[in-house]
C-alpha positions in Angstrom: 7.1 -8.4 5.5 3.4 -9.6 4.8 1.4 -7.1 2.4 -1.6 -6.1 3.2 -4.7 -3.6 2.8 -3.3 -1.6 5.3 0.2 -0.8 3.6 -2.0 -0.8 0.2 -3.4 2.2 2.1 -0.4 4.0 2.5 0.9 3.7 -0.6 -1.5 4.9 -2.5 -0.8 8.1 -4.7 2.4 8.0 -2.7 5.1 5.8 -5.2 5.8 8.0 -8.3 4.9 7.1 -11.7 2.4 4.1 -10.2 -1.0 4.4 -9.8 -2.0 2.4 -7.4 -5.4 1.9 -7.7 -5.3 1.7 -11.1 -2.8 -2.1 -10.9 -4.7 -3.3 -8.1 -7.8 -3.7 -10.3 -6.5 -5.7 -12.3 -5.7 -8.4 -9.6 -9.4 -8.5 -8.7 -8.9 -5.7 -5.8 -6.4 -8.0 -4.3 -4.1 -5.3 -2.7 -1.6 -8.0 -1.0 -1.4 -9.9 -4.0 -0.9 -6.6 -5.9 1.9 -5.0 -3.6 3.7 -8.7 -4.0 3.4 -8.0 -8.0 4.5 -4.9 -7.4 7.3 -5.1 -5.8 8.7 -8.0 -8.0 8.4 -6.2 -10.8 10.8 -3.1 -9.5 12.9 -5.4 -8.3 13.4 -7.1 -11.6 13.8 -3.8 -13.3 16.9 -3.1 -11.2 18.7 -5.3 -13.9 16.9 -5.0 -16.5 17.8 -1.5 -16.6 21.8 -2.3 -15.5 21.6 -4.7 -18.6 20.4 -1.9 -21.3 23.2 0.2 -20.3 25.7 -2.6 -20.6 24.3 -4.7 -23.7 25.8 -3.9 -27.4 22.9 -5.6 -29.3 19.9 -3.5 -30.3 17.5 -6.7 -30.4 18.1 -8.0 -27.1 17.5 -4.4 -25.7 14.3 -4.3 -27.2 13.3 -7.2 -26.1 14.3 -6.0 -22.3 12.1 -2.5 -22.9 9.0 -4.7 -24.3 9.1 -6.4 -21.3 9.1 -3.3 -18.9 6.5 -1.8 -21.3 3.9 -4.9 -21.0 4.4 -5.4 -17.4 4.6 -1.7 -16.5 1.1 -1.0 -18.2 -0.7 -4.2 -16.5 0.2 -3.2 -13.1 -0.3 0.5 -13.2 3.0 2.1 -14.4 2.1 4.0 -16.6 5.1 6.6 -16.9 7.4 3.7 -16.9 5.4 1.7 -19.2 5.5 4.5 -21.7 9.3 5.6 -21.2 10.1 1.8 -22.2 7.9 2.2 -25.3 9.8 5.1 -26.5 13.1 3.2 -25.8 11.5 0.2 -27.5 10.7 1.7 -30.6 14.5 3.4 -30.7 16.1 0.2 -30.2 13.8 -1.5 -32.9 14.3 1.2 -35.3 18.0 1.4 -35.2 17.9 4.7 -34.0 21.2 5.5 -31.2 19.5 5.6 -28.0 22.0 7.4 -25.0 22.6 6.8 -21.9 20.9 9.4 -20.7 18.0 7.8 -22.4 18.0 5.0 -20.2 18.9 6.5 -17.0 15.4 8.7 -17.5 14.1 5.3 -17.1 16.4 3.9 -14.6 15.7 7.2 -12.5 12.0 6.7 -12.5 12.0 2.8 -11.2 14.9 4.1 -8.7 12.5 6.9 -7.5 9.5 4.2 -7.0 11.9 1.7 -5.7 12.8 4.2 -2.9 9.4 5.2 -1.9 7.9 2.1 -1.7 10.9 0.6 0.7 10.7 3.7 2.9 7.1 3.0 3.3 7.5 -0.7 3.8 10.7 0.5 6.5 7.9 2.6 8.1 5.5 -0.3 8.4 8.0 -2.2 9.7 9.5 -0.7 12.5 5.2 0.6 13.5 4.7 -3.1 13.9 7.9 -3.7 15.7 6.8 -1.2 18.1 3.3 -2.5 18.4 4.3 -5.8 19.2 6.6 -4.8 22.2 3.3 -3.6 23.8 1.6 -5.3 25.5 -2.3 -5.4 26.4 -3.0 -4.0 29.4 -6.4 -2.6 30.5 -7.7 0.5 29.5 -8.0 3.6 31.6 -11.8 4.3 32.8 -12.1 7.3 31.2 -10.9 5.3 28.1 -13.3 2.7 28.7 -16.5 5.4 29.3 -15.4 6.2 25.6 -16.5 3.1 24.2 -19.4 2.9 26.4 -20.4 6.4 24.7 -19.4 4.4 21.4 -21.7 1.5 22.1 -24.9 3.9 22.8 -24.0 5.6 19.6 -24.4 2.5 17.8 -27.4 1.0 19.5 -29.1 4.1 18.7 -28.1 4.1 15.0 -26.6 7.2 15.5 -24.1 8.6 12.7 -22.3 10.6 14.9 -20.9 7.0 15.8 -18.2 8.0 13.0 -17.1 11.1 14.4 -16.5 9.3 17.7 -14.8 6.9 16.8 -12.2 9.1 14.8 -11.4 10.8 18.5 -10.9 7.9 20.1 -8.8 6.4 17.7 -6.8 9.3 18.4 -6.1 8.8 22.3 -6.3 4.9 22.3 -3.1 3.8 22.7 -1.3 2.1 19.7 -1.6 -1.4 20.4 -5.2 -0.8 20.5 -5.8 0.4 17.2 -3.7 -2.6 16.1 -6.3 -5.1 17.2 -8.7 -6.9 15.0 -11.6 -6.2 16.7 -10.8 -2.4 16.6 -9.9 -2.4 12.7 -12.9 -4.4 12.0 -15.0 -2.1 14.0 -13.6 0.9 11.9 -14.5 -0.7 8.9 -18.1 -1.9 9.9 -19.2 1.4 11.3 -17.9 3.0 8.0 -20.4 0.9 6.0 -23.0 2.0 8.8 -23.6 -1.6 9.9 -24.1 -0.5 13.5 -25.4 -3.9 14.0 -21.8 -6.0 13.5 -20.5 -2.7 14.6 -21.4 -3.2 18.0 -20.4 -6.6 18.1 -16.8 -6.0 17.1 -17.3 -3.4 20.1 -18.1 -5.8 22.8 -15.4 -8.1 21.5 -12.8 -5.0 21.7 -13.9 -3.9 25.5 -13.6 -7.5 26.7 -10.2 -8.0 25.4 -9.3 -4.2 27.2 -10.5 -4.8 30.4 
């Protein structure tokens, strides 16, 4: 699977205890890169966590909680980055730390590990699905839709948005897959009707 904005998108405010937008700055707004971060990181917690529940030496516990603390804060997980902090500071104190300690932890990497593969298995099986379609040409009607579309944006007219939020609604799936049509979602919301247009013409060619 190959991150992208898109699944960015729907994960946002949707994995618990990450905030989203919060990790992705620090990448430089690179939400693939991110999401690839991301996921490592909950991956290799999955151990991590296994190991503090099976270790016998304080230190090397620590050790494993500093780690999830540091990388937990730099990527947006903030719950989980403070939960490890608490553990750290037990560990490093000599104070017993229970196993129910750790499986508050565990539970709350679980919980985003979950989320974020049901999301990903959504994705997934959407693109499966996509690609088993295949282009065909649009219905007139459909077509009289983007003509509508294309005056709207000749004529600089912001109603341009609202029409282009119904027909995203009745063009069939592998439509609003295409380039052409995602670009032309994201030009008219920056109202450049200009570029707009052009992603248009390049989306009713390839329908006809």
């Amino acid at each position: 699977m190959e991150y992208n904005d898109t699944l960015f998108d729907l994960m946002v405010d949707n994995i618990p205890g990450i905030n989203l937008n919060e990790g992705m700055k620090r990448f430089g707004g690179n939400k693939a890169k991110y999401l690839e971060i991301l996921s490592l990181f909950l991956t290799s917690q999955v151990s991590a966590m296994e190991q503090l529940l099976t270790l016998d030496n304080n230190g090397e516990k620590a050790i494993l909680a500093h780690s999830c603390k540091g990388a937990g804060g730099n990527i947006g997980a903030g719950e989980i980055s403070a939960m490890a902090d608490v553990l750290e500071e037990k560990y490093n104190a000599g104070d017993v730390v229970s196993e129910c300690d750790v499986l508050v932890l565990q539970t709350m990497i679980t919980d985003a590990i979950v989320r974020f593969d049901e999301i990903l298995s959504h994705v997934t099986v959407e693109e499966i699905l996509v690609s088993e379609e295949k282009i065909r040409p649009l219905e007139a009607d459909l077509m009289q839709q983007l003509d509508a579309l294309q005056v709207n944006l000749r004529n600089f007219d912001i109603g341009a948005h609202h029409t282009l939020t119904l027909l995203s609604k009745v063009l069939p799936r592998w439509c609003n897959q295409l380039d052409e049509f995602k670009n032309l979602k994201d030009a008219v919301n920056r109202f450049d009707f200009v570029i707009a247009e052009e992603y248009l013409i390049a989306l009713k060619k390839k329908a006809e």
